[in-house]
N, C-alpha and C positions, 0 to 999 in steps of 0.2 A: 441558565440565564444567557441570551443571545450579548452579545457584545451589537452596540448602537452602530446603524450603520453609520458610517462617516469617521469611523472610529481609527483610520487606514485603509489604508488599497485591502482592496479584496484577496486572500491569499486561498490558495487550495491545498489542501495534503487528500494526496490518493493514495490509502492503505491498498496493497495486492498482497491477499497471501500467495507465499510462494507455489506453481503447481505441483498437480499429482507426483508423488516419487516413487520410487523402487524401492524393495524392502533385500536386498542381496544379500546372502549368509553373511557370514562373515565382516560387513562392510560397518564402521560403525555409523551412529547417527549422522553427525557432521559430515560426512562423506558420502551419504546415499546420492544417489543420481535422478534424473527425470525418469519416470516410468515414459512409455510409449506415449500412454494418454496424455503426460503431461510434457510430452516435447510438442503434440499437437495444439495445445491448451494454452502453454505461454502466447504464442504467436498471434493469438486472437486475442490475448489480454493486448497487447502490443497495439492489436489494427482496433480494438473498441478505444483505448484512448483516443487515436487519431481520429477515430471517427468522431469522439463526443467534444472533438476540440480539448485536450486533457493532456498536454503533454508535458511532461515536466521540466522544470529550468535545471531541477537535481535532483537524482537519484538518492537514498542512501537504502544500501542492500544488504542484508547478513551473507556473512562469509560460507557457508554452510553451500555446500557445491548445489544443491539442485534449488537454494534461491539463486545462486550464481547464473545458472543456467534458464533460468526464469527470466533473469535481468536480459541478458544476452539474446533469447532468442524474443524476446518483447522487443527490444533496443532494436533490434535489426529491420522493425515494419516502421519506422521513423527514418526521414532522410537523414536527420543528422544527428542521432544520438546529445542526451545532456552529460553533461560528467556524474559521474559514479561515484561516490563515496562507499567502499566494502568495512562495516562495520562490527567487528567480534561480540560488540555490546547486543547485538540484533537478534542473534543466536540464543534462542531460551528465553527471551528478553518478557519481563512486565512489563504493567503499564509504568511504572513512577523512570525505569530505564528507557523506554521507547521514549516516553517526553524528556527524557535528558537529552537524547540523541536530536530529538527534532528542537528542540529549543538553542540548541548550539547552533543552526545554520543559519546563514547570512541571512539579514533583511534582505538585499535585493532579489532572494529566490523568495515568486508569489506561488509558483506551483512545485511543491515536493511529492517528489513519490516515493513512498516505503516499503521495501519490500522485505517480509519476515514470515513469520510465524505463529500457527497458533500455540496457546489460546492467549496469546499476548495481543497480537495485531486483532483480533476481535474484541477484545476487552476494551483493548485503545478508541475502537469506531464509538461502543456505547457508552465509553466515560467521557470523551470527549461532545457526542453529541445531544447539546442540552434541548434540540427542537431536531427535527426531521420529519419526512415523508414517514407517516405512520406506517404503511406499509414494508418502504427499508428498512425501517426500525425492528417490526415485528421480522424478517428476514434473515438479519442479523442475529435475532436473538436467538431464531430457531436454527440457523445452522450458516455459518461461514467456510464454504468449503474453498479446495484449494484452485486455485486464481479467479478466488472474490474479488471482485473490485468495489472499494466501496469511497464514494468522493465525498469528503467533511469540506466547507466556507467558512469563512469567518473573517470578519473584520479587523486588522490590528497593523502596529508599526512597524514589530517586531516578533518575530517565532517565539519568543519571550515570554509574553502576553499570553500564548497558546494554550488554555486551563480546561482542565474540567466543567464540564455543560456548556463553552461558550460558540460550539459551533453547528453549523446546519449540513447534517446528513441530507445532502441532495441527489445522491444514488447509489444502489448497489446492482452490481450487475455479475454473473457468472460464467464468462465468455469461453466456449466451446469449440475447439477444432474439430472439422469433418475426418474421418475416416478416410483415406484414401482406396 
């Protein structure tokens, strides 16, 4: 069920799973780094926000080095970077921990951006979206690869209010860096 509009300011959460990473012997999970593809890959997550008008007021990012470096090289196609919140919960994270995370952040941010993991951060997109672009939707369901971007709306006071079915999947997009 959509939340009425007028119900508050319009707010936005932009899920990005974190990009492509390296798989290096030895290295454990939480420590793997960007693969090549995905030092390409953040950077264009970075310039499609700016381009969609999508920036956010606040990050909140898992600590796990190649969403780290996800954050950082997106952050960098923005004049002024938002503040970052690096959060441990992020890492491995469900849905019922991802909405702990974003229901804690201040009313005054309308645009949050999440950056994690699967199959967490894609469960998040379709538990939380109770209408969408039928075509996102089916996109999502068929495959959220890494740095999906995908933008939920919704109506509310407070990050609070932020539930199950109440918001509108209004994009997914898979933004790709060229080759050099």
């Amino acid at each position: 069920m959509m939340a009425r509009a007028g119900a508050g300011p319009l707010r936005r959460l932009v899920i990005l799973r974190h990009a492509k990473s390296a798989w290096p012997t030895g290295v454990p999970d939480h420590e793997r780094p960007l693969a090549p593809r995905g030092r390409r890959d953040a950077p264009a997550a970075g310039r499609a926000l700016a381009e969609a008008d999508c920036l956010p007021d606040l990050a909140l990012c898992s600590t796990a080095v190649r969403a780290r470096q996800t954050w950082e090289l997106a952050a960098e196609q923005w004049g002024t970077p938002p503040p970052v919140r690096f959060d441990e919960r992020l890492y491995g994270a469900d849905v019922p921990e991802l909405l702990e995370a974003v229901r804690e952040v201040p009313d005054q941010v309308l645009t949050l951006l999440l950056i994690g993991h699967n199959p967490g951060v894609e469960e998040l997109v379709l538990e939380l979206a109770g209408d969408g672009l039928d075509d996102a939707l089916d996109e999502v369901r068929t495959k959220f690869p890494t740095s999906a971007v995908a933008i939920l709306a919704w109506h509310g006071n407070s990050w609070q209010e932020l539930a199950p079915g109440t918001a509108l999947l209004t994009d997914v997009t898979v933004p790709r860096g060229k080759k050099h």
